[in-house]
N, C-alpha and C positions, 0 to 999 in steps of 0.2 A: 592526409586522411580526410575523408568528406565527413561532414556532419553526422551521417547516418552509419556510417562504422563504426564497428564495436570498437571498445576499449580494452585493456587487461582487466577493466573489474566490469565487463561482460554489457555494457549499456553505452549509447552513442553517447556522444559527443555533447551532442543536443541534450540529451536526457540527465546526464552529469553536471548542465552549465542547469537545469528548471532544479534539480535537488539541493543545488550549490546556493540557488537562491531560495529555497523553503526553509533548505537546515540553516542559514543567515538569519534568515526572518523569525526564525525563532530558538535563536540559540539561549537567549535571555529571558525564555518566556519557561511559565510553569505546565504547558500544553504536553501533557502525553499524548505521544503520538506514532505510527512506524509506518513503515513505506511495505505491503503489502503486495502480494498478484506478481505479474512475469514479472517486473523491475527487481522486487524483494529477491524472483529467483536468477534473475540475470546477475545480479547483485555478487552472488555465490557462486557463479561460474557452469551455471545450467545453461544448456544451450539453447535458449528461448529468445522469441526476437520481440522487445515490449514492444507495443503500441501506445499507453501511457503510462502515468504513474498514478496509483491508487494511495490515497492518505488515508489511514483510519486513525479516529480519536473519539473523546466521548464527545456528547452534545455542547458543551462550554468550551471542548475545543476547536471542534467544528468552525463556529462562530470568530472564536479568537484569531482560528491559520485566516479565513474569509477579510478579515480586517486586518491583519498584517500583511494582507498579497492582494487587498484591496485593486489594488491598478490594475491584476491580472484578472478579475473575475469577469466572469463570461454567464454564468448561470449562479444568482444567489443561494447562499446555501437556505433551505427549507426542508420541513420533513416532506417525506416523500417514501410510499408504498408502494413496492410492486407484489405480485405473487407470491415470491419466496424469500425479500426481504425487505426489510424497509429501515432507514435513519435518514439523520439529518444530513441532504446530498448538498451538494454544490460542487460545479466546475470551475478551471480555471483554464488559461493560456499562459503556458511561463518559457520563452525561446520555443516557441512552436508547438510546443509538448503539453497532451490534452494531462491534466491535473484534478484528478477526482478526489473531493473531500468528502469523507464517510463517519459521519459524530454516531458516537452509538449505534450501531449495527447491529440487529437483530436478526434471523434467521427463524422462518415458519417451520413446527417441527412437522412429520406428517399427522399429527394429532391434532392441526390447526391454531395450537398454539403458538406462541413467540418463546424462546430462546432469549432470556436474559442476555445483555450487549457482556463480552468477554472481558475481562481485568486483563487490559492490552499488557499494563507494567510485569504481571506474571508471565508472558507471552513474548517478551520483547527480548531479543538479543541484537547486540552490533555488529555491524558488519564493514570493514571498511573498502572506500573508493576514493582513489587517489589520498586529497589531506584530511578527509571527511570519515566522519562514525558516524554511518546512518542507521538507524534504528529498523529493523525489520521483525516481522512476527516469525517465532519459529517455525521451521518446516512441518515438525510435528502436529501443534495445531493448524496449520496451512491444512496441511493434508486431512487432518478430522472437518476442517470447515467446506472442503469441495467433495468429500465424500455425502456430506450431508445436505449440498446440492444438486447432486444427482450424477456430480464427475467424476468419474471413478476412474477412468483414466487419468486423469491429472492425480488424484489422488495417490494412486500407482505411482506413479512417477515421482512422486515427490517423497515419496516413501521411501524408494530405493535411492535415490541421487541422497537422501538421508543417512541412510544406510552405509553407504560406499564413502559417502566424504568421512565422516564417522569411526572409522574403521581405521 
C-alpha cells in the first residue's frame, strides 16, 4: 500500500502516522481539542479524500499543540482574520501532512457580528483509527458550521451520511 491510500478508517497512511503524532503530543496534556473538516469525515467512513488535518481548540490551546509540535511548525500560530472567520491559526508539517491549528474560531454572522468560539467539549465525540480515539466534532454541528458558511452542499451531505450511519 503507498502512502496515499486509504486505510479501513478512511485516511492515508501518511495522514494516520501526522494524528498518531498529535494524539502522542498530547495525550497527557489538559488541551481540548478534535480533529475537524474532511479528516473528521474520512475518519467515519465518508468518502472524502483530505488534503490536510484541521485541529480546533480554544486560544490556550492553540498555543499549547504550537509548542508540543514545536519541531513541526511551519507558520506561528497568531490571531488571524479573514472575512468570515477569524482565530488563533497556525500551521504545521507533521509526515508531509499540512496541520492547521484553529484556537477559538469564531464565525461572522451575516449581521456582521462574531459568533462566540463553540464549547468544542459539548461537540466532541470519538472516533476510532486503528489503536487511536481521535476526538472529532459531531457531524451535526459540522453540518450547522458549513451551512453557516455558505456550504450547503457539504452541509447536505453531512447531514444525510448522518442520517444513514445513524440509523
Amino acid at each position: 500500500m503507498h502512502d496515499d491510500e486509504r486505510t479501513a478508517s478512511g485516511v492515508s497512511r501518511q495522514h494516520l502516522r501526522a494524528l498518531r503524532t498529535v494524539c502522542d503530543a498530547l495525550v497527557d496534556s489538559d488541551v481540548v481539542w478534535v480533529v475537524a473538516g474532511s479528516t473528521a469525515f474520512a475518519l467515519r467512513g465518508m468518502p472524502v479524500s483530505p488534503r490536510d488535518i484541521d485541529l480546533q481548540t480554544d486560544r490556550s490551546g492553540a498555543y499549547e499543540i504550537e509548542r508540543r509540535l514545536r519541531q513541526f511548525v511551519v507558520r506561528p500560530v497568531a490571531f488571524s482574520t479573514s472575512e468570515r472567520i477569524r482565530s488563533h491559526f497556525g500551521e504545521l508539517k507533521i509526515e508531509g501532512v499540512q496541520v492547521e491549528i484553529m484556537g477559538d474560531i469564531e464565525k461572522r454572522r451575516s449581521d456582521g457580528s462574531w459568533e462566540p468560539s463553540p464549547d468544542l467539549g459539548a461537540y466532541m465525540e470519538l472516533v476510532a483509527a486503528e489503536d487511536m480515539n481521535v476526538p472529532v466534532l459531531s457531524l451535526g454541528y459540522e453540518a450547522e458550521a458549513y451551512e453557516k458558511l455558505g456550504r450547503t452542499e457539504r452541509a447536505r451531505m453531512l447531514r444525510e451520511w448522518s442520517r444513514r450511519t445513524s440509523s
